[in-house]
PDBQT receptor file of N, H, CA, C and O in Angstrom, charges set to zero:
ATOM      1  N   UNK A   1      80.852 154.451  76.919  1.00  0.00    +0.000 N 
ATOM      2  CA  UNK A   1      80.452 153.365  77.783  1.00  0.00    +0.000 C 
ATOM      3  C   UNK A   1      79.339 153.858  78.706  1.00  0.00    +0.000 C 
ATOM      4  O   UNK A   1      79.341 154.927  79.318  1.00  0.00    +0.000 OA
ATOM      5  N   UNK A   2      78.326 152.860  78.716  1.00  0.00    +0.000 N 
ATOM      6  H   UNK A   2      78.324 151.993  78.219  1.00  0.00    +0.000 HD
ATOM      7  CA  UNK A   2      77.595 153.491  79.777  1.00  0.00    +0.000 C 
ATOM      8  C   UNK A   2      77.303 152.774  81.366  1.00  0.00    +0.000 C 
ATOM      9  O   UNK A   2      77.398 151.598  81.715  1.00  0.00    +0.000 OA
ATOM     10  N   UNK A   3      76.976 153.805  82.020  1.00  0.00    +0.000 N 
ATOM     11  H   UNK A   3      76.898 154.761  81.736  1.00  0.00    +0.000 HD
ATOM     12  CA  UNK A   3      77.607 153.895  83.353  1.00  0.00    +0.000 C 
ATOM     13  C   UNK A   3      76.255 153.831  84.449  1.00  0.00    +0.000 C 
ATOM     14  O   UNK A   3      75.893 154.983  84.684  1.00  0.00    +0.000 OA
ATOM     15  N   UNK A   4      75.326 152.699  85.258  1.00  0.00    +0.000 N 
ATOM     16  H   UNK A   4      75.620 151.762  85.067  1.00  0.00    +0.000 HD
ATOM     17  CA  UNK A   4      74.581 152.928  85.729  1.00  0.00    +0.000 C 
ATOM     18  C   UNK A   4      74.463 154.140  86.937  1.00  0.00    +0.000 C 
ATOM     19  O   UNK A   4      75.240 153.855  87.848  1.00  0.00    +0.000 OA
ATOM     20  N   UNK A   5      73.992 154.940  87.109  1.00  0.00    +0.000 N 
ATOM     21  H   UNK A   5      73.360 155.173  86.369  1.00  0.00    +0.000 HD
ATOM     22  CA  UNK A   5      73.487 156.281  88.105  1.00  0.00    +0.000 C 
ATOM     23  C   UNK A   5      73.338 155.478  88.552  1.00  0.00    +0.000 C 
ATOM     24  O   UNK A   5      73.107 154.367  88.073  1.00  0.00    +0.000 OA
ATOM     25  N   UNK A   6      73.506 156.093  90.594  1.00  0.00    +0.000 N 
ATOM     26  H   UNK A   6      73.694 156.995  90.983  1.00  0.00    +0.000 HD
ATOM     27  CA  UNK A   6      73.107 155.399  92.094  1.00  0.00    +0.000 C 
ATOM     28  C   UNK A   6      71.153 155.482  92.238  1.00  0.00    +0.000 C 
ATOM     29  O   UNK A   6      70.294 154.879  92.880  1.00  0.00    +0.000 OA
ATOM     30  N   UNK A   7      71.186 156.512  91.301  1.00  0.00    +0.000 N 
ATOM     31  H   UNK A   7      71.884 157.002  90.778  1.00  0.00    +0.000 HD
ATOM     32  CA  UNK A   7      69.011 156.575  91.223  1.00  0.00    +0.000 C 
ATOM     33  C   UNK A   7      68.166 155.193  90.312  1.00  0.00    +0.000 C 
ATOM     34  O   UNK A   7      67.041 154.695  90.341  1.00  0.00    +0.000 OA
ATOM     35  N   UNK A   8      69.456 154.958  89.533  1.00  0.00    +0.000 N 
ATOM     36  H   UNK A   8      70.370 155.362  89.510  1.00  0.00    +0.000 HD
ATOM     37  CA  UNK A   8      69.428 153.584  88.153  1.00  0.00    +0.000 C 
ATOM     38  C   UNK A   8      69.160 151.790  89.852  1.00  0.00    +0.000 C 
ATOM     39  O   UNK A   8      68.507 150.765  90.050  1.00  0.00    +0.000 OA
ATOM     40  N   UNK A   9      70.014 152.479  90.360  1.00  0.00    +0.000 N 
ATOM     41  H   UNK A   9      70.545 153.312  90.199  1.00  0.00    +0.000 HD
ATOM     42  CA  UNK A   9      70.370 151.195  91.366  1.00  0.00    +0.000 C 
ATOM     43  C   UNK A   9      69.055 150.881  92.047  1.00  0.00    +0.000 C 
ATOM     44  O   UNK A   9      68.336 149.882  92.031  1.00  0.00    +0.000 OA
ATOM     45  N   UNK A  10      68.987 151.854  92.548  1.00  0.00    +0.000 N 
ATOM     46  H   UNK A  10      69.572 152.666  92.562  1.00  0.00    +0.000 HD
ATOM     47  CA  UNK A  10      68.215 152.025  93.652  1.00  0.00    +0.000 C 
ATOM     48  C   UNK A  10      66.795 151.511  93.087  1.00  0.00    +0.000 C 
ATOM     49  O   UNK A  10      66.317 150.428  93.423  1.00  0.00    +0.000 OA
ATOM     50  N   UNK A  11      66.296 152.227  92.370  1.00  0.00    +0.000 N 
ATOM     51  H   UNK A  11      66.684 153.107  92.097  1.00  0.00    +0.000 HD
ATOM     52  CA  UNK A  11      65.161 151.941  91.270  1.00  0.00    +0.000 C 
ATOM     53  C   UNK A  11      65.361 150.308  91.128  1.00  0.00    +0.000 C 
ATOM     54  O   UNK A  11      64.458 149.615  91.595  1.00  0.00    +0.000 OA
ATOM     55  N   UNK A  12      66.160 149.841  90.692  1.00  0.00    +0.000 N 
ATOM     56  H   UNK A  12      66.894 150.404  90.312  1.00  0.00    +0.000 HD
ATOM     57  CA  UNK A  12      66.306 148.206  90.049  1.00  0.00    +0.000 C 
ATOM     58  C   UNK A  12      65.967 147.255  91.701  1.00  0.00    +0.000 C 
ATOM     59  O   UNK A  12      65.095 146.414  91.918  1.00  0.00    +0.000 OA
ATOM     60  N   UNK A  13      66.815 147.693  92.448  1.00  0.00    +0.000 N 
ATOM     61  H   UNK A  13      67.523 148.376  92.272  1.00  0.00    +0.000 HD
ATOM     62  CA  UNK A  13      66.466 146.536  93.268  1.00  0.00    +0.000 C 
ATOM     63  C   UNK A  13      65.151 147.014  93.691  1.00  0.00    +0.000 C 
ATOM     64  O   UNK A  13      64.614 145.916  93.841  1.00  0.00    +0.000 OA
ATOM     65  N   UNK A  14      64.213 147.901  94.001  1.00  0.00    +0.000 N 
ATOM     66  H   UNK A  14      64.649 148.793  93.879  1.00  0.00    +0.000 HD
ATOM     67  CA  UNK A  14      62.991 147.943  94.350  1.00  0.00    +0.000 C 
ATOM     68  C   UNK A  14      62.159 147.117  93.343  1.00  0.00    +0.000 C 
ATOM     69  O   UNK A  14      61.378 146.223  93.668  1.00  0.00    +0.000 OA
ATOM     70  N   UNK A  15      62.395 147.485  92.199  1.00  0.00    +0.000 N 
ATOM     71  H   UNK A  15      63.030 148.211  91.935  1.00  0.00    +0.000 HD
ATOM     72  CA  UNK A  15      61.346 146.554  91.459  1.00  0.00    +0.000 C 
ATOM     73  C   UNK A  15      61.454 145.549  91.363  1.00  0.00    +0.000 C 
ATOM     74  O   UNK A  15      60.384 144.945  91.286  1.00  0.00    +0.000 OA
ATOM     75  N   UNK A  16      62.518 144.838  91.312  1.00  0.00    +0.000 N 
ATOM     76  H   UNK A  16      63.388 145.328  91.375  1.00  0.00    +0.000 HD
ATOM     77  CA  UNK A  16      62.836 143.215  91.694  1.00  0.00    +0.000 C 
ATOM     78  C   UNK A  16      62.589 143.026  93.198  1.00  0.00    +0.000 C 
ATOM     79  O   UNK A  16      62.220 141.852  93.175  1.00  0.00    +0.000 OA
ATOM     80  N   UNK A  17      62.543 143.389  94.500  1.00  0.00    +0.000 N 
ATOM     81  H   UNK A  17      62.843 144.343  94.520  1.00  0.00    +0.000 HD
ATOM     82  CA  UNK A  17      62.010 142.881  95.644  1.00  0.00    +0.000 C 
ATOM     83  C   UNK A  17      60.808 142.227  95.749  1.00  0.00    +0.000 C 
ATOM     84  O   UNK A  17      60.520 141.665  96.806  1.00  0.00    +0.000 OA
ATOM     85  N   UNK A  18      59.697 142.212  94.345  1.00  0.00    +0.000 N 
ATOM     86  H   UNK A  18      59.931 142.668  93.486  1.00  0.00    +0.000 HD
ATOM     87  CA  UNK A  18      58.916 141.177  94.592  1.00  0.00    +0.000 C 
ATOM     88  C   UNK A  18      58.972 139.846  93.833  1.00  0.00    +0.000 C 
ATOM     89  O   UNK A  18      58.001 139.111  93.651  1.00  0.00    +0.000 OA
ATOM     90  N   UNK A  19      60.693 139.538  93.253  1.00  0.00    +0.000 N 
ATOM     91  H   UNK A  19      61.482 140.134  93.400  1.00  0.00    +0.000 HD
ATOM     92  CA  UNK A  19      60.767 138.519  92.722  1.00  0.00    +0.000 C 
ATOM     93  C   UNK A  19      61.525 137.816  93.730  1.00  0.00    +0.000 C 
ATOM     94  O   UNK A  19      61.845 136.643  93.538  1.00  0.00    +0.000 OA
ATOM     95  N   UNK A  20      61.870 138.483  94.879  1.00  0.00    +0.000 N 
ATOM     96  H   UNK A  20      61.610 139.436  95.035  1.00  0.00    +0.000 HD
ATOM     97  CA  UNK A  20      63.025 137.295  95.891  1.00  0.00    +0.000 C 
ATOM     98  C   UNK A  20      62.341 136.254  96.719  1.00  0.00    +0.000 C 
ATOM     99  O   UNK A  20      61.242 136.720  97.021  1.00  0.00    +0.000 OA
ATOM    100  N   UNK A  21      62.422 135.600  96.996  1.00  0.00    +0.000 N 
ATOM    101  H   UNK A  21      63.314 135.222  96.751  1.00  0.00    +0.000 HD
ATOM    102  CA  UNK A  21      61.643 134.599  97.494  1.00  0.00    +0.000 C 
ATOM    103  C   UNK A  21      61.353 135.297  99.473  1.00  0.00    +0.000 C 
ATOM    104  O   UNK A  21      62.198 135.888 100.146  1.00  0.00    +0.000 OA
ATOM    105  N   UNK A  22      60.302 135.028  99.784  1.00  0.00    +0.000 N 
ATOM    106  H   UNK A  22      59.616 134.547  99.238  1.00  0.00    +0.000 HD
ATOM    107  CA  UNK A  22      60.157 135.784 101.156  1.00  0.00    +0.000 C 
ATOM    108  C   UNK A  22      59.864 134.317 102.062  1.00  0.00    +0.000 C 
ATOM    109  O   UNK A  22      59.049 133.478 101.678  1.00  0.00    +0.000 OA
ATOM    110  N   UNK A  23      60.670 134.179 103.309  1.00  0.00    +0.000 N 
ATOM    111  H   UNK A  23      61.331 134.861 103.621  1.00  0.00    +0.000 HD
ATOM    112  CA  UNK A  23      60.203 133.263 104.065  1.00  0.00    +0.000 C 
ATOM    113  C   UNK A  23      58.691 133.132 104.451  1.00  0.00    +0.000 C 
ATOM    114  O   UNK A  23      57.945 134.111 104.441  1.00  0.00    +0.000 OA
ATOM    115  N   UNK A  24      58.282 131.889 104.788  1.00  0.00    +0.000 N 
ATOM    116  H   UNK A  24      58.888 131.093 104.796  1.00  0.00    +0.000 HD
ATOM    117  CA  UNK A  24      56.855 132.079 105.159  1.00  0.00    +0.000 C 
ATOM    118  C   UNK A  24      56.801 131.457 106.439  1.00  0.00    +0.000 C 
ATOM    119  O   UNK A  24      57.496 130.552 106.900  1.00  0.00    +0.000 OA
ATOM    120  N   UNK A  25      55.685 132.215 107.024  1.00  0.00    +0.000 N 
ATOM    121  H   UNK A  25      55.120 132.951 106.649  1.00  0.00    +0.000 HD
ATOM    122  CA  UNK A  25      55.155 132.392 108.202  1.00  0.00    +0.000 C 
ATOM    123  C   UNK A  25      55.547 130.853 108.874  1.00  0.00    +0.000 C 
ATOM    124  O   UNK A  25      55.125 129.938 108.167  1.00  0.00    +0.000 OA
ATOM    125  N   UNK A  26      56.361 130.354 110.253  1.00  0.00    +0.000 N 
ATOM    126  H   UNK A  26      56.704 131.097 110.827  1.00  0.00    +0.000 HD
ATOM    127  CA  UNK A  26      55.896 128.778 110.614  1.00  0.00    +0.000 C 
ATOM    128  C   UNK A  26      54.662 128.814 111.965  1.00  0.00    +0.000 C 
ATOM    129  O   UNK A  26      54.270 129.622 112.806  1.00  0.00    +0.000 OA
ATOM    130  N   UNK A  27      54.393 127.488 111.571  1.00  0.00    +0.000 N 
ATOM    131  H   UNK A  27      54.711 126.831 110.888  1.00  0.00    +0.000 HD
ATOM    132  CA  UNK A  27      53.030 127.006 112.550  1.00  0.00    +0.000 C 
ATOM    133  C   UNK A  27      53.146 127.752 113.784  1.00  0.00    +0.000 C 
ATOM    134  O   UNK A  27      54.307 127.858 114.178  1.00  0.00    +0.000 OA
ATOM    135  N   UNK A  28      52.064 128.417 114.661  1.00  0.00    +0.000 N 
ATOM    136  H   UNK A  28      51.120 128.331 114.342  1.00  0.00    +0.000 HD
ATOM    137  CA  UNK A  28      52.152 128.520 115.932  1.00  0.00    +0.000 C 
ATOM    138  C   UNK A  28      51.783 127.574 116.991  1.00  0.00    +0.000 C 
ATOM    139  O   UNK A  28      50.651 127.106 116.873  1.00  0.00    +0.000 OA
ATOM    140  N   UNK A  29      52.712 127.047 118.347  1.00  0.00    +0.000 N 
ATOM    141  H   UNK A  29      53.632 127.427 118.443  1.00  0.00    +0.000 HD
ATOM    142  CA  UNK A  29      52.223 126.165 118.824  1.00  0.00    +0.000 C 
ATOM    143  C   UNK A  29      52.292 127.086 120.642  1.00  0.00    +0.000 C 
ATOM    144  O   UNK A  29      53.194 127.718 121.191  1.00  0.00    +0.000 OA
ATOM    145  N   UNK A  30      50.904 126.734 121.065  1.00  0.00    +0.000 N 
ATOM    146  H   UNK A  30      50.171 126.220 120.619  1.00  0.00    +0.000 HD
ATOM    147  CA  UNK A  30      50.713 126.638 122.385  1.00  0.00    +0.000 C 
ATOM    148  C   UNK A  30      50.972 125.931 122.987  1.00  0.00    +0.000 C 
ATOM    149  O   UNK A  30      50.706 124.877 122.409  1.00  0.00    +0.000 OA
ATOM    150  N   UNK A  31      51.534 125.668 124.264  1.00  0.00    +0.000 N 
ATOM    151  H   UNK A  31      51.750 126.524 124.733  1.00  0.00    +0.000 HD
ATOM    152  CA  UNK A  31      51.571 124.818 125.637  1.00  0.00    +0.000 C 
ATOM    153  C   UNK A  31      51.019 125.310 126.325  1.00  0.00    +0.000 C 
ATOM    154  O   UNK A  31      50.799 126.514 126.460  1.00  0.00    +0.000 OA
ATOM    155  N   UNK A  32      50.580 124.136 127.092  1.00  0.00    +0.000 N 
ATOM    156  H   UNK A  32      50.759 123.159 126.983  1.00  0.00    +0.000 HD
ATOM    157  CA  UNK A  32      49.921 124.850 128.745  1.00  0.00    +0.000 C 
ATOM    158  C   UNK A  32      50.565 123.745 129.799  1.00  0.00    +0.000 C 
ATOM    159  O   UNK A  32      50.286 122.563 129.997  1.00  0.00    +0.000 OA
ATOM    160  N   UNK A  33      51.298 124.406 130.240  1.00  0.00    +0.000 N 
ATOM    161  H   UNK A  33      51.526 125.367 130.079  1.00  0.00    +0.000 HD
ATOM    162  CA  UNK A  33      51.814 123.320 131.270  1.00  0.00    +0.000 C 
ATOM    163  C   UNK A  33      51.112 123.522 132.757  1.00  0.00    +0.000 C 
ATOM    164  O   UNK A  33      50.525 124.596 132.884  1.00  0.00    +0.000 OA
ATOM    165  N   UNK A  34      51.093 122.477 134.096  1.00  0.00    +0.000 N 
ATOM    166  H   UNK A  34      51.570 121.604 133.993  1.00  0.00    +0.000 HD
ATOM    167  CA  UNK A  34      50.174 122.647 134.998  1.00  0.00    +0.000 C 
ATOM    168  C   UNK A  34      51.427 122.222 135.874  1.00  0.00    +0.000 C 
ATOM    169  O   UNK A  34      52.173 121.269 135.652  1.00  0.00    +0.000 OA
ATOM    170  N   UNK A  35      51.491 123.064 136.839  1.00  0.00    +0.000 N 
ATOM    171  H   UNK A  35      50.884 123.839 137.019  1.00  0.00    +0.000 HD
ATOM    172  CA  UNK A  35      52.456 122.115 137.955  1.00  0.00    +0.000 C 
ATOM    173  C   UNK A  35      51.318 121.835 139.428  1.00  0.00    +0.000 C 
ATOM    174  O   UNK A  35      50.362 122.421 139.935  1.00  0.00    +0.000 OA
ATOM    175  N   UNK A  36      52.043 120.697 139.658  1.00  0.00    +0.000 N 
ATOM    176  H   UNK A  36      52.820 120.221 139.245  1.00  0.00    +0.000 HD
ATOM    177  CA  UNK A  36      51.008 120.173 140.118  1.00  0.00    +0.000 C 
ATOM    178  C   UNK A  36      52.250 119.213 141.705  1.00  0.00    +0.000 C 
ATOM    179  O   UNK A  36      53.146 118.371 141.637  1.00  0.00    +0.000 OA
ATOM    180  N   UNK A  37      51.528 120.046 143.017  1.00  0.00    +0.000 N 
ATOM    181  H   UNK A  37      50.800 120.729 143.072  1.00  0.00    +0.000 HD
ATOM    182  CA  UNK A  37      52.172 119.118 144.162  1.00  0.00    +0.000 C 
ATOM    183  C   UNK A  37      51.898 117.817 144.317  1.00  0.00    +0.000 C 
ATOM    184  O   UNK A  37      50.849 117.189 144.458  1.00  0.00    +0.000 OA
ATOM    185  N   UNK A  38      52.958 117.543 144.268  1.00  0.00    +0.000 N 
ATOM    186  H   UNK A  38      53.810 118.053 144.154  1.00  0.00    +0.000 HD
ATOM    187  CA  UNK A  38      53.174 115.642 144.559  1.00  0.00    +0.000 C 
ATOM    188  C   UNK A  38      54.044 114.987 145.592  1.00  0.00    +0.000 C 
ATOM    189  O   UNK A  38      55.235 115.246 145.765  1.00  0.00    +0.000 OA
ATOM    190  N   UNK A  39      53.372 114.163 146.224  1.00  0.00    +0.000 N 
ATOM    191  H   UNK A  39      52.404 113.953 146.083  1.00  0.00    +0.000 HD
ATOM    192  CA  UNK A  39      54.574 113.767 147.131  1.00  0.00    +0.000 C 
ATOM    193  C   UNK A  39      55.355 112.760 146.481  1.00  0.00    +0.000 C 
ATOM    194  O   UNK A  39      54.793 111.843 145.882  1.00  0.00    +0.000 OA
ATOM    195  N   UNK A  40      56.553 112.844 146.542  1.00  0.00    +0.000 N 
ATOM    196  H   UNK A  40      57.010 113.589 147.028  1.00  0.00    +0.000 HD
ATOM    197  CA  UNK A  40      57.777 111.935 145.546  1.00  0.00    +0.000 C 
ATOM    198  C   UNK A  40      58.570 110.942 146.706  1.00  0.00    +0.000 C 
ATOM    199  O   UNK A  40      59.063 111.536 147.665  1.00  0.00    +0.000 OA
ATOM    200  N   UNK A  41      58.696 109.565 146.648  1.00  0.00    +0.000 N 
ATOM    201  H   UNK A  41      58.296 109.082 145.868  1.00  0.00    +0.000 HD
ATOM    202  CA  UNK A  41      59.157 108.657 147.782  1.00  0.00    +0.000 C 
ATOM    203  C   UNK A  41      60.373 108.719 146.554  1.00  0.00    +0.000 C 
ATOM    204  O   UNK A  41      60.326 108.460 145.351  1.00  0.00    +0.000 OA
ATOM    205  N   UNK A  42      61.201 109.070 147.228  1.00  0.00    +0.000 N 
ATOM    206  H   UNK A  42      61.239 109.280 148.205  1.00  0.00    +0.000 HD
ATOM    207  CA  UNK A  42      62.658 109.264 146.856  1.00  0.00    +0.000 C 
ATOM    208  C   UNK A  42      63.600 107.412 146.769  1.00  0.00    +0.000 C 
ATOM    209  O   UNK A  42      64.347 106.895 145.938  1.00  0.00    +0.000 OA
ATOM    210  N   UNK A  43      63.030 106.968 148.076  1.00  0.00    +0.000 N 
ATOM    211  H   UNK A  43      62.423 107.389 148.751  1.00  0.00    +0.000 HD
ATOM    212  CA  UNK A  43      63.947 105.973 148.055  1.00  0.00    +0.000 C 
ATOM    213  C   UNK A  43      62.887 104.938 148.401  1.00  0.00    +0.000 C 
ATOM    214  O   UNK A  43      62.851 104.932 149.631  1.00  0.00    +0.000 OA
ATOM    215  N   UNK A  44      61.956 104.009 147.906  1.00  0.00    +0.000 N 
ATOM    216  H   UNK A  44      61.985 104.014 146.906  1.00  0.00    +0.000 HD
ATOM    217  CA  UNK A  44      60.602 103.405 147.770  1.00  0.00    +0.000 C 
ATOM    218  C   UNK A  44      61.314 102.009 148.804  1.00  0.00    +0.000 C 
ATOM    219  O   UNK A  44      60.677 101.533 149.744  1.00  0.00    +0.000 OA
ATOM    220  N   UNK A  45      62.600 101.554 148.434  1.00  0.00    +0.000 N 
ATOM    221  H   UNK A  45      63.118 101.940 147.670  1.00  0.00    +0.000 HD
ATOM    222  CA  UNK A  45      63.157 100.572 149.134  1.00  0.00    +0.000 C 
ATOM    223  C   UNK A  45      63.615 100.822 150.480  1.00  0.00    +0.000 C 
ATOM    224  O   UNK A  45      64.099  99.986 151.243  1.00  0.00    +0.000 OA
ATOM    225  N   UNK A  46      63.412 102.076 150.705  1.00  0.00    +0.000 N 
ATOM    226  H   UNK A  46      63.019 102.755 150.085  1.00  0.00    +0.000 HD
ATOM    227  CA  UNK A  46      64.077 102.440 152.446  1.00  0.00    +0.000 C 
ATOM    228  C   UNK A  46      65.837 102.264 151.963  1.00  0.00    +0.000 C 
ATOM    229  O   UNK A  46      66.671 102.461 152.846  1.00  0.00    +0.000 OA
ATOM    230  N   UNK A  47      66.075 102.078 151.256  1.00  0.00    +0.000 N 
ATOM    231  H   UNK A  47      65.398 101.918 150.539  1.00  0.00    +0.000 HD
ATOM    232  CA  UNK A  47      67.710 102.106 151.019  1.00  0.00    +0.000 C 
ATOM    233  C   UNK A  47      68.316 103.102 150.075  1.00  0.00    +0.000 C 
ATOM    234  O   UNK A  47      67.573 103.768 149.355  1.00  0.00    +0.000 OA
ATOM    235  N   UNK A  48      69.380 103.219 150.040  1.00  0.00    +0.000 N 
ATOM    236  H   UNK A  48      69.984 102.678 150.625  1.00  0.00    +0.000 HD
ATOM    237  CA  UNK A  48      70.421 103.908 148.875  1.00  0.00    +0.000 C 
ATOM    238  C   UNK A  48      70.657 102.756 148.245  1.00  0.00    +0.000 C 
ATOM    239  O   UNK A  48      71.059 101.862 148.988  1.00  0.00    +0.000 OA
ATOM    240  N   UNK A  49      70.502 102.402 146.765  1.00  0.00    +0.000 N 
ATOM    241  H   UNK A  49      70.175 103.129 146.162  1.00  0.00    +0.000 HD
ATOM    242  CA  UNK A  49      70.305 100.961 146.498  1.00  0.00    +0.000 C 
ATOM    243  C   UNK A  49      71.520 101.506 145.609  1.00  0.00    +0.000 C 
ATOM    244  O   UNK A  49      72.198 100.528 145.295  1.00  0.00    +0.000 OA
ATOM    245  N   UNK A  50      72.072 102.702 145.072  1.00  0.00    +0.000 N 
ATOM    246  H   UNK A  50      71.522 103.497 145.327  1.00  0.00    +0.000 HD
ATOM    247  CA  UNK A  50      73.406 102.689 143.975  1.00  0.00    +0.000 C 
ATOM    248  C   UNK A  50      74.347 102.595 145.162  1.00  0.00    +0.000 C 
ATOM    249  O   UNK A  50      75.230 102.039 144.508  1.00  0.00    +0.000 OA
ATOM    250  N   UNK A  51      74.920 102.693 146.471  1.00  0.00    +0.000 N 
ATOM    251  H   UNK A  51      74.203 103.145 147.002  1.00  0.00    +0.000 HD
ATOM    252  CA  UNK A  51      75.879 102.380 147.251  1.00  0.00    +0.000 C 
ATOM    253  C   UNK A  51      75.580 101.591 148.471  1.00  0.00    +0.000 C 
ATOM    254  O   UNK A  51      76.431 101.502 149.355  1.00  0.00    +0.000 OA
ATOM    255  N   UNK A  52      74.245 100.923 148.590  1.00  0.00    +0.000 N 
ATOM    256  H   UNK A  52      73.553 100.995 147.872  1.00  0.00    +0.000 HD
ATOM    257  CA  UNK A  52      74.095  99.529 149.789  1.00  0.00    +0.000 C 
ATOM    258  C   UNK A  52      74.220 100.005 150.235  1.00  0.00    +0.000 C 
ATOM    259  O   UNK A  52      75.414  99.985 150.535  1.00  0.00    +0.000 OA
ATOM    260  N   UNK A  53      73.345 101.214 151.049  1.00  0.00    +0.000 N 
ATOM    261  H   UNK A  53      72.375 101.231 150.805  1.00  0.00    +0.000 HD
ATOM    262  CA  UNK A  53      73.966 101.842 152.595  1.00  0.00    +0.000 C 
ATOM    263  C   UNK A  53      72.610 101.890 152.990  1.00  0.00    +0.000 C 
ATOM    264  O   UNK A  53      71.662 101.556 152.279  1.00  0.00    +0.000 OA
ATOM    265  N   UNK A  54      72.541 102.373 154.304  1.00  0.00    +0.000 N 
ATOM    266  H   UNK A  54      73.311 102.644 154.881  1.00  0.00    +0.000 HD
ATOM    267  CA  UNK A  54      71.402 102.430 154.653  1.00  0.00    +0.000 C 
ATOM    268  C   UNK A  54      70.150 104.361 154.381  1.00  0.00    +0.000 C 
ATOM    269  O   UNK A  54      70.564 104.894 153.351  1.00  0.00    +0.000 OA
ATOM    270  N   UNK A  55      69.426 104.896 154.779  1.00  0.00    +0.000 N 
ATOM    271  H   UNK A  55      69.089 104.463 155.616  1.00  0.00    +0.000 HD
ATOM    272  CA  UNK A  55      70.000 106.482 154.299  1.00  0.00    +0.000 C 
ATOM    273  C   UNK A  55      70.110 106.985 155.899  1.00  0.00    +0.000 C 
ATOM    274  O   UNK A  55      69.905 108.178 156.119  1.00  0.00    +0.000 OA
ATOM    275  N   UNK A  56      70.353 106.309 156.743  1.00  0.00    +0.000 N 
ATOM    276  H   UNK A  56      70.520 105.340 156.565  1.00  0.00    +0.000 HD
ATOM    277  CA  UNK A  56      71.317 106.572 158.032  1.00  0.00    +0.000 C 
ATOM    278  C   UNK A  56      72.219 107.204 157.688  1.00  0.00    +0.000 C 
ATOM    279  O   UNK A  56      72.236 108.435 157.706  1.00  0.00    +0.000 OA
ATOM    280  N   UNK A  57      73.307 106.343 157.243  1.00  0.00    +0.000 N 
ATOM    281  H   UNK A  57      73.293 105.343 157.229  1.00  0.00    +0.000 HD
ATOM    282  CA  UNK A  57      74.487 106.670 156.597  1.00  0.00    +0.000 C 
ATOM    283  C   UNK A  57      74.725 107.386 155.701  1.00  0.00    +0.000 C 
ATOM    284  O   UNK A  57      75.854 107.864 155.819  1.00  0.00    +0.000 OA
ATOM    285  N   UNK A  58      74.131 107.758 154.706  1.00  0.00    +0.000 N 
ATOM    286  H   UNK A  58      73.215 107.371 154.610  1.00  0.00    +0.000 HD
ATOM    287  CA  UNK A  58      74.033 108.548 153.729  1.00  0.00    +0.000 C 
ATOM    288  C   UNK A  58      73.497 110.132 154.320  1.00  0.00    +0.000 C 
ATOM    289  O   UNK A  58      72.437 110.411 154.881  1.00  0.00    +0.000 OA
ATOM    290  N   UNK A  59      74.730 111.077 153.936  1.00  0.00    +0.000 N 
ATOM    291  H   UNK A  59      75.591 110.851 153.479  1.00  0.00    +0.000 HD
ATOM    292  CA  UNK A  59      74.446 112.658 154.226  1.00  0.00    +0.000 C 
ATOM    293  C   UNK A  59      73.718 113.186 153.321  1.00  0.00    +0.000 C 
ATOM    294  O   UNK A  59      73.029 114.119 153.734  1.00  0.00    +0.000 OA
ATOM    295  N   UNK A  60      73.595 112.884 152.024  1.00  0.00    +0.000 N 
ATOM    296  H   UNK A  60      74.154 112.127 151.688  1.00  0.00    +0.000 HD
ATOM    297  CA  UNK A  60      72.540 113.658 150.624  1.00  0.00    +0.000 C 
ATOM    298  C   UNK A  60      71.190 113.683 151.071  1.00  0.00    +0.000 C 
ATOM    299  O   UNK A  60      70.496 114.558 150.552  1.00  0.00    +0.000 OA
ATOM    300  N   UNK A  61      70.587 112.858 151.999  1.00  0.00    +0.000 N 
ATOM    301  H   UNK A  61      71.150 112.148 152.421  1.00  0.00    +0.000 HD
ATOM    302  CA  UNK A  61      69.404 112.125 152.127  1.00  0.00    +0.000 C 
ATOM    303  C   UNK A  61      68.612 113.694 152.786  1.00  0.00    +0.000 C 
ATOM    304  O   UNK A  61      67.427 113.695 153.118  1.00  0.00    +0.000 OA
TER     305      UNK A  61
C-alpha cells in the first residue's frame, strides 16, 4: 500500500495554492467630515411641548 510522506503533503498543497480562490481587494472610501459651531434653539416654542410645562419648571433645561 502506498503511503503519502509529510514532504509528499507539503509539496501538494503548495502547488495547488494557486488554484484556491483568493478574496479580492474591496472599494476604498474616504470621508471628510467638518464640524462646524452652531447655535441650536433647543426649545423654538419657549416651552417643553412633550410635558406642557413651562422650562421654568423643568430642571433638564
Amino acid at each position: 500500500m502506498w503511503a503519502m510522506e509529510p514532504g509528499h503533503l507539503i509539496w501538494t498543497l503548495f502547488l495547488m495554492q494557486p488554484l484556491w480562490p483568493h478574496p479580492t481587494d474591496g472599494a476604498t472610501r474616504v470621508y471628510y467630515l467638518a464640524i462646524q459651531d452652531v447655535q441650536w434653539n433647543y426649545a423654538p416654542k419657549g416651552r417643553n411641548i412633550i410635558r406642557n410645562q413651562t422650562l421654568d419648571d423643568n430642571t433638564y433645561v
